[in-house]
C-alpha positions in Angstrom: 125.3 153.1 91.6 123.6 151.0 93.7 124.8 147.3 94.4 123.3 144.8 92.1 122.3 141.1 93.0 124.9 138.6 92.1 122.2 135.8 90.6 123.9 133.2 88.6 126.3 135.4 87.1 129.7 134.0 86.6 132.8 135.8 88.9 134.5 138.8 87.3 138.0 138.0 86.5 140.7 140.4 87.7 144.4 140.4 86.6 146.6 140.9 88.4 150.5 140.7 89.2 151.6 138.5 91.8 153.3 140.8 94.4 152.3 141.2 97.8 151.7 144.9 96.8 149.6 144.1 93.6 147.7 141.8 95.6 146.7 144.2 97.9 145.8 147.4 95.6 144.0 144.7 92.8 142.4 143.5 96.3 140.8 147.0 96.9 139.5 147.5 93.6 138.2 144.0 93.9 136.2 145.2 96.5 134.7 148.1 94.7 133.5 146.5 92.4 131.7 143.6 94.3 130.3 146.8 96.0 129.2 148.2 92.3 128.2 145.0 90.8 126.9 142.4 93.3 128.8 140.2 91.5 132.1 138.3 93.3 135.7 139.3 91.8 138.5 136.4 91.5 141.8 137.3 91.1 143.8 135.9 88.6 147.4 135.9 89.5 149.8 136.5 86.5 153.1 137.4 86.5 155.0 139.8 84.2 158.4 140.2 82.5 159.3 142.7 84.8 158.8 140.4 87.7 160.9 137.4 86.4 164.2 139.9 85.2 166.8 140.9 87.7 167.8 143.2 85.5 167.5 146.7 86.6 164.8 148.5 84.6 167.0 150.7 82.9 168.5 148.3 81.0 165.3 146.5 80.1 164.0 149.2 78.9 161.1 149.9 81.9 158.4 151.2 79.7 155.5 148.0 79.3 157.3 145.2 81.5 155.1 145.1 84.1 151.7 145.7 82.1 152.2 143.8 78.6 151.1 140.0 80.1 148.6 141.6 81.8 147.5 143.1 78.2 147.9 139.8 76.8 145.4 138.0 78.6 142.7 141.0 78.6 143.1 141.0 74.6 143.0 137.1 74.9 139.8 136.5 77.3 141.9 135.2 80.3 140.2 138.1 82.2 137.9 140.5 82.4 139.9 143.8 83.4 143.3 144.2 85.0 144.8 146.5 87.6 148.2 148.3 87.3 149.8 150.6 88.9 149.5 153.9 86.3 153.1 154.9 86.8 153.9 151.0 85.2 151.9 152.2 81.9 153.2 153.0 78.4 151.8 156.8 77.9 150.1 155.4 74.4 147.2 153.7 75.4 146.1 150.9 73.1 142.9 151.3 71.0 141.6 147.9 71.8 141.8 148.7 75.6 140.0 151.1 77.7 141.9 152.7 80.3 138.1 153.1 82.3 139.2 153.8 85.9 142.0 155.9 87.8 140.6 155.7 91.5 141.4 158.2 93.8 145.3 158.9 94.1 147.0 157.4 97.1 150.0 159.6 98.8 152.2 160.4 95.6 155.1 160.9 97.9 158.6 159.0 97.8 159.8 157.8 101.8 163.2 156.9 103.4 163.6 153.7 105.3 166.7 154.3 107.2 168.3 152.3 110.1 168.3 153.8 113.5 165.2 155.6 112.2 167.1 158.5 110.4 165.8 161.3 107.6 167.9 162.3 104.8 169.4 164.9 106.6 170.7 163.0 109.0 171.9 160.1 107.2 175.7 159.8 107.9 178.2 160.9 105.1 178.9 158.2 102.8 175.7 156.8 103.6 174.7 153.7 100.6 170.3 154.7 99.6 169.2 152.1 97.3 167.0 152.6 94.7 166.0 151.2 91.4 165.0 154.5 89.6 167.2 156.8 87.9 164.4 159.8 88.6 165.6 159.1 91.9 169.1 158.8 92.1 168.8 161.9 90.1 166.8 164.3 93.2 168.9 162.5 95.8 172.2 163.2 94.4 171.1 166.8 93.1 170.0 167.3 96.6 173.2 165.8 98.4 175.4 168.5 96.6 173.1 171.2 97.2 173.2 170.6 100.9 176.5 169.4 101.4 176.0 165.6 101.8 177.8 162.7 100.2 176.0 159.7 99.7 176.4 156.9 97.2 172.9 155.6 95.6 172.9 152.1 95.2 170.8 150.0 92.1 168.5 147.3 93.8 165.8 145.5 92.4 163.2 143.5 95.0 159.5 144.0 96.9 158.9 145.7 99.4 160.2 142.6 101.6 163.8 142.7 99.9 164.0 146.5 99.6 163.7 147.1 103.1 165.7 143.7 103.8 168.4 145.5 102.4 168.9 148.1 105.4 167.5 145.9 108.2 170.9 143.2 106.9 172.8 146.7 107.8 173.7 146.4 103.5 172.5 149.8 103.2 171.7 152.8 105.0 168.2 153.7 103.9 166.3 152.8 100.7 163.8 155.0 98.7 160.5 153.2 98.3 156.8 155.3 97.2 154.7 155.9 100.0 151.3 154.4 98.3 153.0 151.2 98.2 153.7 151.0 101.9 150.8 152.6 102.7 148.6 149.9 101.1 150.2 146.9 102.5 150.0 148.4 105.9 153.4 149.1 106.7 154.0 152.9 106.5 154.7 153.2 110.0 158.2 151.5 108.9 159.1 155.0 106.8 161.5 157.5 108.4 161.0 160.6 106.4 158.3 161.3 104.2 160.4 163.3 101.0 159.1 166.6 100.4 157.8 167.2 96.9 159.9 170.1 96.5 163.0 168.2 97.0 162.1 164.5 95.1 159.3 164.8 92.3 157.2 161.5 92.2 157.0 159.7 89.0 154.6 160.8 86.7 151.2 158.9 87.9 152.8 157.7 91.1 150.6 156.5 93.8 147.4 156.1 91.3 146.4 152.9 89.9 145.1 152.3 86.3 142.0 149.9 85.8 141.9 148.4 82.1 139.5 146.7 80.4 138.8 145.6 76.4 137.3 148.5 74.9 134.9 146.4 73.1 133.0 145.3 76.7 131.2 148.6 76.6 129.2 147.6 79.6 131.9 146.7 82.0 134.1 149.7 81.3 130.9 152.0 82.1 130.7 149.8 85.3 134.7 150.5 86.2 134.4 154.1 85.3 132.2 154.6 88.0 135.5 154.4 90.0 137.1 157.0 88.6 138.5 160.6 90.3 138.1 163.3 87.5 141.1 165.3 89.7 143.2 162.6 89.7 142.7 161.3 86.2 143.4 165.1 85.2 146.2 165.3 87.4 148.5 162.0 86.2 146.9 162.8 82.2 148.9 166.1 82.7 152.3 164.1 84.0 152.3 161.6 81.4 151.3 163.8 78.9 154.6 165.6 80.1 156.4 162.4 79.9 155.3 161.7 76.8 156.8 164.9 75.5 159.6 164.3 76.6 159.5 161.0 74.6 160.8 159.6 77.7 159.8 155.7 79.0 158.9 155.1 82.5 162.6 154.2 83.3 163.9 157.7 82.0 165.0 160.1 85.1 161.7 162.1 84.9 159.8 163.4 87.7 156.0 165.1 87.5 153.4 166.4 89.7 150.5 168.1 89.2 148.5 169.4 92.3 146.5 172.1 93.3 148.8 175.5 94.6 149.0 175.2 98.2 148.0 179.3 98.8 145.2 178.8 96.3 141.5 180.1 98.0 139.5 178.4 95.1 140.1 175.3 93.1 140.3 176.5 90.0 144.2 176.3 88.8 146.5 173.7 88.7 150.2 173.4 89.1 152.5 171.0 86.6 155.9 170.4 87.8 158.7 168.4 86.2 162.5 168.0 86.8 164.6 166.2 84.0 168.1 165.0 85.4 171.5 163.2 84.7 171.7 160.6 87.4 174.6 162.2 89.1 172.5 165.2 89.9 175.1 167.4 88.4 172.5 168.5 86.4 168.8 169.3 86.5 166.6 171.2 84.4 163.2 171.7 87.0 160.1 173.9 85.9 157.0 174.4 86.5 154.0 176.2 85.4 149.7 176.7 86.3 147.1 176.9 84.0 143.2 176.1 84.6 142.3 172.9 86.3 141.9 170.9 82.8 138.2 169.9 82.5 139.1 167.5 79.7 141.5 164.9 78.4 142.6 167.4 75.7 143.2 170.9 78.2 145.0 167.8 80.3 147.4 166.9 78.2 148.4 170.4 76.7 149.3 171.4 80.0 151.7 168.6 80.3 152.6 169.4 76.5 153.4 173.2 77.5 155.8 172.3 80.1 157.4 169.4 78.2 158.2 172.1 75.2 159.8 174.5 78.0 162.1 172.1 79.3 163.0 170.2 76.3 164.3 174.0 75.5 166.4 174.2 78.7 168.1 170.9 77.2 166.0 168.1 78.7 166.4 166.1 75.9 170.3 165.8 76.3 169.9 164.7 80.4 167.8 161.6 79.6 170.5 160.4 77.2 170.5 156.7 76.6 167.3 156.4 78.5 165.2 158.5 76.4 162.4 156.0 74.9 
């Protein structure tokens, strides 16, 4: 599309959270769509349960606290469409809201911040990682005991700022943080390992964001979907469908990634995998399985369906326990 003149046409409101990391990805979408519209973008700053609790997310429940005020002033007119990041998002998506845009996916990786500049397989033993997810206190631990670490994971809640603050004060060792984050406020160059895929799963939709509007501004959302990624939006519809399988909230300790097989010579197949695990990585139940690249929302979300019924039959459903939403 090309851009379009701005005239006398009234700013387009964005909502967003107030984090120095929603700023910055609701800043970049901001500027896509000046590019698409020709019209100026004004961010409206709002902020969220999820921002005011310092209760860990597991025990408010995760799924919708960082995303319902948002909703709430889309439904009510405050503004005109809203930027989360998807991996924040309920898997049912309301009627009265169009989920119009999943950009391009960012690096879905998780990162270590360690003192002294240290990986994971160097950290000393008893070393303290802090983290706020269980999906990843899960991997670590599972992957302690498989290669003969000990570590403790530690429950933190923070930004970026207090997260990292955390090792800097010499509090902890190393915390977990995703790589998108870091890498759109600038500051991946503070990571010390990057946490291959095979080891720590991402959170279903990590490192994509979500752009909402009202379903009833039929205008707009064709103007947003214009910044859509039809590999990524096939990609994370294939996670959460997983997730929502698994009839698991975004706090359960549930990890997802679809991608394309490294070895493959054509794009045409996909790879879904998920790991399912008690937080003490006693035990996990990880699978995977390829099937066409989905060319739809439907062939999408049966591929995360398909895995989902063949973990939930290697006992899933009893590792999410009390977290299962």
């Amino acid at each position: 599309m090309t851009e379009r003149a701005s005239g006398t046409e009234r700013p387009l409101r964005l909502g967003t959270r107030r984090s120095k990391l929603a700023m910055a990805q609701s800043g970049h979408v901001a500027e896509a769509v000046r590019r698409l519209t020709g019209r100026p973008v004004e961010l409206v700053e709002i902020t969220t349960y999820g921002d005011t609790s310092r209760e860990q997310l597991a025990q408010i429940g995760g799924t919708g606290v960082f995303v319902t005020a948002l909703r709430d002033a889309l439904l009510a007119g405050e503004v005109d469409f809203a930027v989360h990041s998807l991996k924040d998002l309920p898997t049912t998506q309301p009627g009265d809201l169009a989920l119009a845009a999943i950009p391009r996916r960012e690096d879905p990786r998780d990162v270590l911040v360690a003192r002294d500049g240290l990986t994971l397989d160097r950290l000393p033993q008893g070393a303290r990682i802090g983290t706020g997810s269980p999906r990843r206190m899960a991997q670590l631990n599972a992957y302690a005991r498989s290669h003969g670490l000990q570590i403790e994971t530690v429950p933190i809640r923070g930004n970026v700022d207090t997260r990292i603050g955390f090792v800097r004060s010499g509090e902890l060792d190393a915390v977990v943080l995703a790589a998108a984050g870091l890498n759109r406020i600038g500051r991946i160059d503070e990571a010390t390992d990057f946490l291959p895929v095979d080891a720590i799963l991402p959170a279903p939709g990590q490192g994509a964001l979500a752009v909402e509007c009202p379903a009833a501004d039929t205008a707009l959302a064709a103007t947003l979907a214009e910044l859509d990624d039809p590999h990524t939006r096939a990609a994370v519809t294939a996670e959460r469908s997983l997730l929502a399988a698994l009839e698991a909230g975004c706090s359960a300790p549930v990890g997802a990634l679809a991608d394309l097989p490294a070895d493959e010579q054509a794009v045409h197949e996909m790879r879904l995998r998920g790991v399912v695990g008690t937080t003490d990585g006693s035990t996990l139940v990880q699978l995977s399985i390829t099937g066409p690249v989905p060319t739809s929302h439907d062939e999408a979300v049966a591929l995360g369906r398909e895995l989902a019924s063949e973990m939930l039959a290697k006992g899933a459903a009893g590792l999410m326990g009390e977290r299962a939403l």
